[in-house]
C-alpha positions as CSV (number, residue, x, y, z in Angstrom):
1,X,-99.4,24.7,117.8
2,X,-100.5,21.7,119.9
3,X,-98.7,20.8,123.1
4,X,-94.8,20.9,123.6
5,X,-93.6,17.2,124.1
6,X,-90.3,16.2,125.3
7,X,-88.7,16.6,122.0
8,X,-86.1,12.8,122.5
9,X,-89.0,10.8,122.9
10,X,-90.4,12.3,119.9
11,X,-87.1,11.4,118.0
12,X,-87.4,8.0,119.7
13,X,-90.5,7.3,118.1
14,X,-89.7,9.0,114.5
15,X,-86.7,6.8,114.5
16,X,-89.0,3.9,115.4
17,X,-91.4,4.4,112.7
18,X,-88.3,5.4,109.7
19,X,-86.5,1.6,110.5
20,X,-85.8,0.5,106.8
21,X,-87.4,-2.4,107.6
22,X,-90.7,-0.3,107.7
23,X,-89.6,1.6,104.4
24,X,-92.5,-0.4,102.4
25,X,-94.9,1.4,104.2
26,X,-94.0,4.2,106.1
27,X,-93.7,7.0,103.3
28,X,-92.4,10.1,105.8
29,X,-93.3,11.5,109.7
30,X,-93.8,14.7,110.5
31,X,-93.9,16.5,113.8
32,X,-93.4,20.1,115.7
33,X,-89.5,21.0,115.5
34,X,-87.9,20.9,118.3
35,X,-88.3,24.2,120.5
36,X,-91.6,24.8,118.8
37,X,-89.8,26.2,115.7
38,X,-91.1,24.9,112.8
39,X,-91.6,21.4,111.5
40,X,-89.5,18.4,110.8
41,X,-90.4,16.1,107.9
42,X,-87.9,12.5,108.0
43,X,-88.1,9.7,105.4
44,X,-85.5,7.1,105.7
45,X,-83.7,9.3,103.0
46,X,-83.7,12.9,104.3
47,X,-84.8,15.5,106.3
48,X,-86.4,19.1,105.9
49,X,-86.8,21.3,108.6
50,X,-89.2,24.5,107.4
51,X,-91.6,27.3,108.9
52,X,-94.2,29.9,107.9
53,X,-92.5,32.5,106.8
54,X,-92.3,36.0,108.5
55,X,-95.4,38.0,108.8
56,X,-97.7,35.4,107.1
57,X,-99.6,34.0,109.8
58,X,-101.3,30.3,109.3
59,X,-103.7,31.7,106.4
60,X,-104.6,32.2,102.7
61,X,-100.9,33.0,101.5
62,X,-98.8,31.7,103.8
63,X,-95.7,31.1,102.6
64,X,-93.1,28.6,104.1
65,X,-88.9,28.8,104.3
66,X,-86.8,25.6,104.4
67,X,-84.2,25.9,107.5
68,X,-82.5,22.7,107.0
69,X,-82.2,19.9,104.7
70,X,-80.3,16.8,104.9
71,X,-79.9,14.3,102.4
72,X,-82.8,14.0,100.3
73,X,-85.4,16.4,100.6
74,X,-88.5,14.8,101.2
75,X,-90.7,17.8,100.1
76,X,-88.4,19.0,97.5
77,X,-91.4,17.9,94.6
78,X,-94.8,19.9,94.9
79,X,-95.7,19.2,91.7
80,X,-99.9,19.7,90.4
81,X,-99.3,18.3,87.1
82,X,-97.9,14.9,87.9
83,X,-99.7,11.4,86.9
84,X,-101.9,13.4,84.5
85,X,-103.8,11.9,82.6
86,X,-104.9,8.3,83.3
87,X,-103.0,6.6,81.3
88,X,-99.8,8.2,82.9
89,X,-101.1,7.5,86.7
90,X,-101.6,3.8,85.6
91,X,-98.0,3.7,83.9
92,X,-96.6,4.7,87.3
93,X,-98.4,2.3,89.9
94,X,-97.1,2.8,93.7
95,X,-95.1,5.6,93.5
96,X,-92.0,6.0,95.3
97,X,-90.7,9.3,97.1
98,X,-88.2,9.4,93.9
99,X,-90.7,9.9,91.0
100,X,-93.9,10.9,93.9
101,X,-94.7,14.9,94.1
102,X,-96.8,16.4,97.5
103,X,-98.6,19.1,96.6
104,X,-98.8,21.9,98.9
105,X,-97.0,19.9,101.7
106,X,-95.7,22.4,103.5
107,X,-99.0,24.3,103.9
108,X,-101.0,21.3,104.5
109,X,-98.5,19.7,107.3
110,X,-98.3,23.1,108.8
111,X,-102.0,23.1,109.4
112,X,-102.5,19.9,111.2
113,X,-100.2,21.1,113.9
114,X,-101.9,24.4,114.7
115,X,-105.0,22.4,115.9
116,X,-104.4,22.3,120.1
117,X,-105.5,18.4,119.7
118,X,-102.6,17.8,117.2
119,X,-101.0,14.4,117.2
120,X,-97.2,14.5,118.2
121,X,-96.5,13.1,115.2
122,X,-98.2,12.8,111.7
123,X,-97.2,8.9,109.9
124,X,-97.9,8.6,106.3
125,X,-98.6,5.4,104.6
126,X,-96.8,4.6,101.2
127,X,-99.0,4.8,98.2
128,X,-98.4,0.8,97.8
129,X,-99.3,0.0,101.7
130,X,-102.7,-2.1,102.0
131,X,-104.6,-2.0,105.3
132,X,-106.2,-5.3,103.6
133,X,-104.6,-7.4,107.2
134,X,-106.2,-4.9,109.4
135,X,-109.6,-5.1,107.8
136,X,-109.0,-2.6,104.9
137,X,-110.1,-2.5,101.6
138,X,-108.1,-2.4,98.2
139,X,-108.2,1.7,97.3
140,X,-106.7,3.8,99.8
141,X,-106.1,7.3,100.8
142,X,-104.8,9.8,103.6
143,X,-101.3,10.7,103.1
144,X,-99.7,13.7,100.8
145,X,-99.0,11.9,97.4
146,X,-100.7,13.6,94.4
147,X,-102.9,10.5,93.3
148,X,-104.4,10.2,97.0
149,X,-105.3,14.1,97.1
150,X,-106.3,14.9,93.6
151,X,-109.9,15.4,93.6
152,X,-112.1,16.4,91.0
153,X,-113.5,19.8,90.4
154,X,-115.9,21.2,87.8
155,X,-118.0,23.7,87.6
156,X,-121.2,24.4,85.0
157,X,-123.7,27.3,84.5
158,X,-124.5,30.5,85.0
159,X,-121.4,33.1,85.9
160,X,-119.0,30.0,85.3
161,X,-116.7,30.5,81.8
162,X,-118.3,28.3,79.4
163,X,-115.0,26.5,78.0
164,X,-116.5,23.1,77.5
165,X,-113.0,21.4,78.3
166,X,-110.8,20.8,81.3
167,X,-108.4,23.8,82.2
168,X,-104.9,22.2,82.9
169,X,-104.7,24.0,86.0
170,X,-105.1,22.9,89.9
171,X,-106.7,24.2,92.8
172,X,-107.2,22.8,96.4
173,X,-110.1,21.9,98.1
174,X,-109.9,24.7,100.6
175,X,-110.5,27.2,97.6
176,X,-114.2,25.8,96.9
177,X,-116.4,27.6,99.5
178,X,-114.1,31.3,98.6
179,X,-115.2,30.6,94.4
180,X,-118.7,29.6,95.3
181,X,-119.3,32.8,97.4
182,X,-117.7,34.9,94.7
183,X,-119.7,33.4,91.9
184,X,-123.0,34.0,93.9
185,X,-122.0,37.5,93.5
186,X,-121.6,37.6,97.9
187,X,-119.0,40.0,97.5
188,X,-117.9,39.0,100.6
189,X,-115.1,36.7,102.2
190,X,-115.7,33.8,104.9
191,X,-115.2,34.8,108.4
192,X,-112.0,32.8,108.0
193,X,-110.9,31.6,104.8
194,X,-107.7,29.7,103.9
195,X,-108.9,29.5,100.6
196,X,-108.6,32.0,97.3
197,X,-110.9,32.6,94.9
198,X,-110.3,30.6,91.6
199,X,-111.4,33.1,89.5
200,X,-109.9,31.3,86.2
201,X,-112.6,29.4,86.5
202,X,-115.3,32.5,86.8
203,X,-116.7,34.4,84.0
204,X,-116.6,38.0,84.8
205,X,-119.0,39.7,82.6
206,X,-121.7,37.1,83.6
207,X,-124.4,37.8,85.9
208,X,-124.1,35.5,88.9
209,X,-126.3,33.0,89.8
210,X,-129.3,32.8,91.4
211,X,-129.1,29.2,92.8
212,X,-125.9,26.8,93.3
213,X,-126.0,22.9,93.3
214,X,-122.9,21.7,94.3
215,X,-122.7,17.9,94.1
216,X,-120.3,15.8,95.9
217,X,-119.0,12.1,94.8
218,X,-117.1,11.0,97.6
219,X,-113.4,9.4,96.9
220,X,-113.7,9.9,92.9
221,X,-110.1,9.3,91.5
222,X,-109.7,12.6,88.9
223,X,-108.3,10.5,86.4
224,X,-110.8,8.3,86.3
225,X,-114.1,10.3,85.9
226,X,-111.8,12.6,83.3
227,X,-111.3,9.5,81.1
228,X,-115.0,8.5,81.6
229,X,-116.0,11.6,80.8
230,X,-114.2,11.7,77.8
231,X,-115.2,8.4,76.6
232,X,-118.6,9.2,76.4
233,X,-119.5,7.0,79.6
234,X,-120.9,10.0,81.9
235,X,-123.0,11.9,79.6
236,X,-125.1,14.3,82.5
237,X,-121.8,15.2,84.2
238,X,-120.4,15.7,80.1
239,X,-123.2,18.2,79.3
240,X,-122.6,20.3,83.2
241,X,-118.6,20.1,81.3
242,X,-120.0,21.3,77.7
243,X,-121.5,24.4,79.8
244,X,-118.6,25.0,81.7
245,X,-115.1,23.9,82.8
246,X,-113.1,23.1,85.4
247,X,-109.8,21.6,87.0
248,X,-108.0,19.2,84.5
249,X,-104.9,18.8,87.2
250,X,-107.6,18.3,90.3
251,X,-108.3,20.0,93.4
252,X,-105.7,18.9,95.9
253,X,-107.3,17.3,99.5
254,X,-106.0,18.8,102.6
255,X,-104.2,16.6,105.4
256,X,-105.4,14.5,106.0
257,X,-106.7,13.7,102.6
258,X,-109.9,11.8,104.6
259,X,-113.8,11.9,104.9
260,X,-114.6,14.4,107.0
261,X,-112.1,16.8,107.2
262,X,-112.4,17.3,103.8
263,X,-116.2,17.4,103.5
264,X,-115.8,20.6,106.0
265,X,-113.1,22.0,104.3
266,X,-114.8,22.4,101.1
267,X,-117.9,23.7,103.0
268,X,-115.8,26.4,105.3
269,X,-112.5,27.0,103.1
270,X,-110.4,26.4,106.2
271,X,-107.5,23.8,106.6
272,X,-108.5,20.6,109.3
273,X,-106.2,22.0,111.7
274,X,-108.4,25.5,111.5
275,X,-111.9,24.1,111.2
276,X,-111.9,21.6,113.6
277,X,-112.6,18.5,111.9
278,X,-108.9,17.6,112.1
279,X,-109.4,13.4,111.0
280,X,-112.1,11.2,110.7
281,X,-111.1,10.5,114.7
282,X,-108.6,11.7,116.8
283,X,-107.6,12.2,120.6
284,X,-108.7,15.1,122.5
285,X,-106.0,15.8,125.5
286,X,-107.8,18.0,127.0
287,X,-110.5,15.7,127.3
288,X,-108.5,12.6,127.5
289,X,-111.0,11.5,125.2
290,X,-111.1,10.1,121.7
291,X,-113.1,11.9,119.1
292,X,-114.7,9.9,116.0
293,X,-116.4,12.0,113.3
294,X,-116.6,9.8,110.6
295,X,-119.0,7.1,111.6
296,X,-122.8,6.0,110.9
297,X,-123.2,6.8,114.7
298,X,-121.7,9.9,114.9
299,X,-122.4,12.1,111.7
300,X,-125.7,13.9,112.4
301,X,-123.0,15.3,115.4
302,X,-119.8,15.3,113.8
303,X,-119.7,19.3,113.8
304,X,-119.4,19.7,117.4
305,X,-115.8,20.6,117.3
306,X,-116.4,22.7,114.2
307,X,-114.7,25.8,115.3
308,X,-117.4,28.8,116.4
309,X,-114.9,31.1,114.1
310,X,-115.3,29.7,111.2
311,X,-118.5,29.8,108.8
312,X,-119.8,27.6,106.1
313,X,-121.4,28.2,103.2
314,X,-124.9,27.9,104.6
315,X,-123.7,30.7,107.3
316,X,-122.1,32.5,104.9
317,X,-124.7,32.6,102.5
318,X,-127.6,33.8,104.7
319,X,-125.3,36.3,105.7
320,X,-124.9,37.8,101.9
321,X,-128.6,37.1,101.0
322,X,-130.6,37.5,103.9
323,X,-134.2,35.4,103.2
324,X,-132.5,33.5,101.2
325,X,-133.0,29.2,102.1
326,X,-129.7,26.8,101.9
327,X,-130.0,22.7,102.1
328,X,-127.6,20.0,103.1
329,X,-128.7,16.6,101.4
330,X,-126.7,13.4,103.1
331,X,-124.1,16.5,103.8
332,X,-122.3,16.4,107.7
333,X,-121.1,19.5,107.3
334,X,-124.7,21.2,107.7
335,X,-124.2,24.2,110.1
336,X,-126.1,27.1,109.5
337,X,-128.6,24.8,107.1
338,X,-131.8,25.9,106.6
339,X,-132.6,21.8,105.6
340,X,-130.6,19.1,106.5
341,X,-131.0,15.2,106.0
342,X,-129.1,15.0,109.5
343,X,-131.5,17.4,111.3
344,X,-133.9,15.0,110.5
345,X,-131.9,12.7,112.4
346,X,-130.8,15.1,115.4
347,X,-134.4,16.0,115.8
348,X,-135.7,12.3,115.8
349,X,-137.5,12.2,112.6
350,X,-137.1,9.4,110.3
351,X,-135.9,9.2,106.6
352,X,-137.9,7.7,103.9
353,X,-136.5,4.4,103.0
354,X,-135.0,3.6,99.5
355,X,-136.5,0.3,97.9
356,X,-134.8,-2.6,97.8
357,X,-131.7,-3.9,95.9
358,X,-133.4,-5.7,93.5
359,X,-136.4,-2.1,92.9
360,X,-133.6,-0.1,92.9
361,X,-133.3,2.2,90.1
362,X,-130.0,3.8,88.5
363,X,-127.6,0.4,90.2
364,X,-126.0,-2.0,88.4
365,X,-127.4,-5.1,89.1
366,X,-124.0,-7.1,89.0
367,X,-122.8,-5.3,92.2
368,X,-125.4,-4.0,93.9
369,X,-127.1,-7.9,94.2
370,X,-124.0,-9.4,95.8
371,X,-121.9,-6.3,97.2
372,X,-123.8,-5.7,100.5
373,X,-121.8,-2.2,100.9
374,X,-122.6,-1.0,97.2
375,X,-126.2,-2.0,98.5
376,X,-126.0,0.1,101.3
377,X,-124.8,2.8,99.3
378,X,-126.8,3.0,96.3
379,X,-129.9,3.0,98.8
380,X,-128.5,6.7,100.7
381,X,-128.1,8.0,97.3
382,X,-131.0,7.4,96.3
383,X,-132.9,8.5,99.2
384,X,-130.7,11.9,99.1
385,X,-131.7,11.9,95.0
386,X,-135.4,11.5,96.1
387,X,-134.7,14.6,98.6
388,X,-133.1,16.4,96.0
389,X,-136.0,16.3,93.6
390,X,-138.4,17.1,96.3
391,X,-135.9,20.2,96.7
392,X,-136.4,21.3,93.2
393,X,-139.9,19.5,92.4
394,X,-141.5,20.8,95.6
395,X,-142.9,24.2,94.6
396,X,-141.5,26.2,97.8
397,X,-138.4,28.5,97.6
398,X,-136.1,27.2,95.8
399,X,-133.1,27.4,97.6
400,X,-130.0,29.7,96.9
401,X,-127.3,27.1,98.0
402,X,-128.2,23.1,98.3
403,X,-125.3,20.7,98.4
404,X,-126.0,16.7,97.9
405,X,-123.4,14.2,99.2
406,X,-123.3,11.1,97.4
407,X,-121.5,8.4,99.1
408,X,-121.6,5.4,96.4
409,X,-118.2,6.1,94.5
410,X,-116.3,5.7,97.7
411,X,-117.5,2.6,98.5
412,X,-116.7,1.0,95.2
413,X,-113.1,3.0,95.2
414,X,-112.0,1.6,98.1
415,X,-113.9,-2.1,97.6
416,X,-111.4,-3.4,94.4
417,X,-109.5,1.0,93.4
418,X,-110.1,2.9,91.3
419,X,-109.3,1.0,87.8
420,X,-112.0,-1.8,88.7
421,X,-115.5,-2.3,87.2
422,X,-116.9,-2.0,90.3
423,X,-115.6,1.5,90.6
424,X,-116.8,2.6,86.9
425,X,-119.9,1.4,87.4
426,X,-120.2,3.4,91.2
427,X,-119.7,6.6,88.5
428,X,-122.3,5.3,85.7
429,X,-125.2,4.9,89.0
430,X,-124.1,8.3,90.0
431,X,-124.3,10.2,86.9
432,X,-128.0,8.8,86.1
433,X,-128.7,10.0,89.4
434,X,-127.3,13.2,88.8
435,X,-129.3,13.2,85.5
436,X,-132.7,13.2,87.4
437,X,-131.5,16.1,89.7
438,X,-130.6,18.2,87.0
439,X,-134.0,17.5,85.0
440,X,-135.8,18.9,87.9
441,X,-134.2,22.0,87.7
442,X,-134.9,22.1,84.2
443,X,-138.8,21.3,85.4
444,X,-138.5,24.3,88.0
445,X,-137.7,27.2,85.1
446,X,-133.9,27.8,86.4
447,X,-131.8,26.3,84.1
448,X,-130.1,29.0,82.9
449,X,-130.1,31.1,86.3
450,X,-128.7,28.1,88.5
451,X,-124.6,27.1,88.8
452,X,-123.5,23.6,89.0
453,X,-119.8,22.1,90.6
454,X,-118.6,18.9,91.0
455,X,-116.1,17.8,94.0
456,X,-114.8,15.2,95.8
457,X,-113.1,15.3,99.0
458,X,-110.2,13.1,98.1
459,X,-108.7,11.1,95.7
460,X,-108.1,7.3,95.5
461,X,-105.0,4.9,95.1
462,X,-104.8,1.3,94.0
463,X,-103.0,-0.1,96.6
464,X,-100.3,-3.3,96.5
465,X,-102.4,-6.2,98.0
466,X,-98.3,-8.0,98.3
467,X,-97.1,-4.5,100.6
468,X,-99.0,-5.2,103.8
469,X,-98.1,-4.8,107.7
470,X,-98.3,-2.0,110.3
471,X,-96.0,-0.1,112.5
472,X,-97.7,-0.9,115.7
473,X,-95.1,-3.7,116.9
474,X,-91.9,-1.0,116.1
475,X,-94.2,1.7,118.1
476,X,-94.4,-1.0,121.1
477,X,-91.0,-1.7,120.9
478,X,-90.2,1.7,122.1
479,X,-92.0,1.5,125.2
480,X,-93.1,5.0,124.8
481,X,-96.8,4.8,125.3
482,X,-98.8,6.0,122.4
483,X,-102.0,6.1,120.4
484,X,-102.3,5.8,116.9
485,X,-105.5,7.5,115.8
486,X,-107.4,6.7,112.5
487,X,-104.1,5.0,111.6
488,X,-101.3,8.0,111.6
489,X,-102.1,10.7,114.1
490,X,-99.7,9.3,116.6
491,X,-99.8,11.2,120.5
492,X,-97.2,9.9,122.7
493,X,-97.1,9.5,126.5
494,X,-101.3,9.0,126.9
């Protein structure tokens, strides 16, 4: 667990942040018990007090015991199958902890605190609250509720059971990298692996796979690609469905539900608080230094603090099939890589640069004209699309594991959520681009010996543009000093 701190200042600045005046958009804190033993979870409501359970460790299994609840349990709802489909999400806009479920809470809480640069205390946002006063945009994620960690998940091709529909199951996101291995055929684990195998979604008189593209459309709502899908609207991602199946209930983000540490989890199988990545930024005490991961700036380094234990799928995979070559495309999670888009960076190459807005193929000219960060978007993807077809089209070795980001869909989620035009149209530009990756493997002669999967690393929530505001002022008004890292990971006394 991270450092011990004086457990009444911690209560000082839990009651701080659970005023009722704050209720709109604080949705719970959590923090280290006091004495080390366990974890506390407050909401202006209630109170649960839990810990792992005897023998299980901080793994693949864990289990957790409630010690103490008062009032209203604020984890007492872990339902997967809530706000499924669409239509029910939309019918039940902004949540409240009443009708909200948290998936896997305890587990994912749990996690955060075993990293030694662990906050003090963890604050999550209500699914209504809008950073849109302190520069934020109108989808949001981060916190525990289902709609903000439901992600996508589906997987195509050969050694995947072909059931051309949704399963109504759920996974999490830590469970990827352990069902890729095993549908290679590896027949090995990670070097450390929270994750299990979902083998539901494996067919096991089918001969694995020789290659694995697994694609990544960053902050895709479920819900919404599902009903997209369905309607017809995202026919390449429709025919990888037809061939296979996949998670009709989602694949639930770890905390927290953000950029980066869910980009490595999905690559390692190992919670934030095991991997290293533990937010998109946080504050190193040993150090005394803050730690930013998810920026332009810092990417092509963002797995320094990637933990030496833990092993990706590039390691991983060289390890099972030695000769065999892996690629990252747009992918900060790269270790182990044989190609990487950010090598090119790290080693001060350059990137080919994507045409203009207005020569842009596969973007919808109503938002990629006047939206300068759909722009900016569309043009990575299509320079990681033009490195995937080289991938495929090129005539080397054809890799055994290659993994493209696509960054588009979570620039148009969070620009107007995830019910806007804007946001369907980030899919439709995606899925044409996805079309001409898929017809070069067709033109390579590997259709049928290549698997496909779909992911995102979080999910997205239309926020409440009228439930704005911050905590900072009720933090101040302690005078506890503090930091509030990538809004939430709050350390006191720095």
């Amino acid at each position: 667990m991270s450092h011990a701190p004086d457990a009444e200042r911690v209560e000082r600045v839990a009651a701080a942040l659970l005023d009722p005046g704050l209720e709109p958009i604080v949705d719970m804190v959590a923090s280290v018990a006091a004495g080390g033993d366990g974890y506390d979870v407050r909401t202006v409501d209630g109170r649960v007090r839990f810990r792992r359970a005897e023998g299980d460790g901080d793994g693949a299994g864990a289990g957790f015991v409630e010690t103490l609840v008062e009032g209203r349990n604020p984890l007492g709802d872990t339902a997967t199958d809530r706000f499924v489909p669409l239509a029910e999400e939309r019918a039940n806009p902004w949540p409240t902890r009443t009708s909200q479920s948290y998936p896997h809470a305890h587990e994912h809480i749990a996690q955060v605190f075993d990293h030694p640069a662990a906050p003090d205390i963890v604050c999550l946002h209500t699914p209504a609250h809008n950073w849109e006063d302190q520069g934020g945009e109108h989808g949001e994620h981060g916190s525990l509720g289902i709609v903000q960690v439901r992600a996508p998940f589906i997987m195509s091709g050969a050694g995947v059971r072909r059931e051309g529909a949704l399963l109504p199951l759920a996974g999490r996101l830590v469970d990827v990298a352990p069902t890729v291995l095993a549908l290679l055929g590896a027949g090995t684990s990670l070097a450390r692996q929270d994750g299990r195998v979902l083998s539901e979604l494996l067919d096991p008189d089918a001969e694995p796979p020789e290659h694995v593209i697994g694609l990544l459309w960053d902050g895709t709502n479920a819900n919404v690609l599902y009903d997209m899908v369905a309607a017809g609207e995202v026919p390449h991602l429709a025919r990888l469905l037809e061939a296979g199946t996949g998670l009709g209930h989602g694949a639930m983000a770890s905390l927290p539900s953000v950029t980066l540490a869910n980009h490595t989890t999905i690559q390692t199988g190992v919670h934030p608080g095991h991997h290293g990545i533990l937010h998109n930024a946080w504050y190193d005490r040993a150090t005394g230094e803050q730690v930013v991961t998810n920026s332009p700036a810092t990417w092509p380094w963002s797995m320094q603090t990637l933990d030496p234990v833990v092993e990706t799928l590039h390691q991983a995979v060289h390890r099972a099939f030695p000769g065999s070559r892996t690629v990252a495309i747009n992918e900060p999670c790269d270790t182990g890589a044989d190609e990487s888009t950010f090598e090119v960076i790290r080693s001060g190459g350059r990137l080919a640069r994507a045409p203009k807005a207005d020569e842009l193929p596969f973007a919808t000219e109503r938002f990629v004209r006047p939206e300068k960060s759909y722009e900016i978007s569309s043009r990575i993807d299509h320079t990681g699309m033009a490195q995937a077809l080289d991938v495929w089209d090129g005539g080397g070795q054809l890799p055994r594991y290659c993994f493209v980001n696509f960054t588009l869909t979570d620039a148009a989620f969070h620009h107007s959520g995830p019910y806007a035009e804007i946001a369907r149209a980030s899919i439709h530009d995606s899925d044409a681009r996805l079309g001409q990756i898929l017809a070069a493997v067709e033109r390579a002669g590997v259709w049928d010996r290549t698997a496909f999967f779909l992911v995102a690393d979080h999910g997205m929530e239309d926020s409440n543009p009228e439930v704005t505001g911050v905590w900072g002022p009720a933090l101040a008004a302690t005078g506890i000093p503090y930091r509030d890292e990538a809004y939430g990971f709050i350390y006191i006394d720095v």
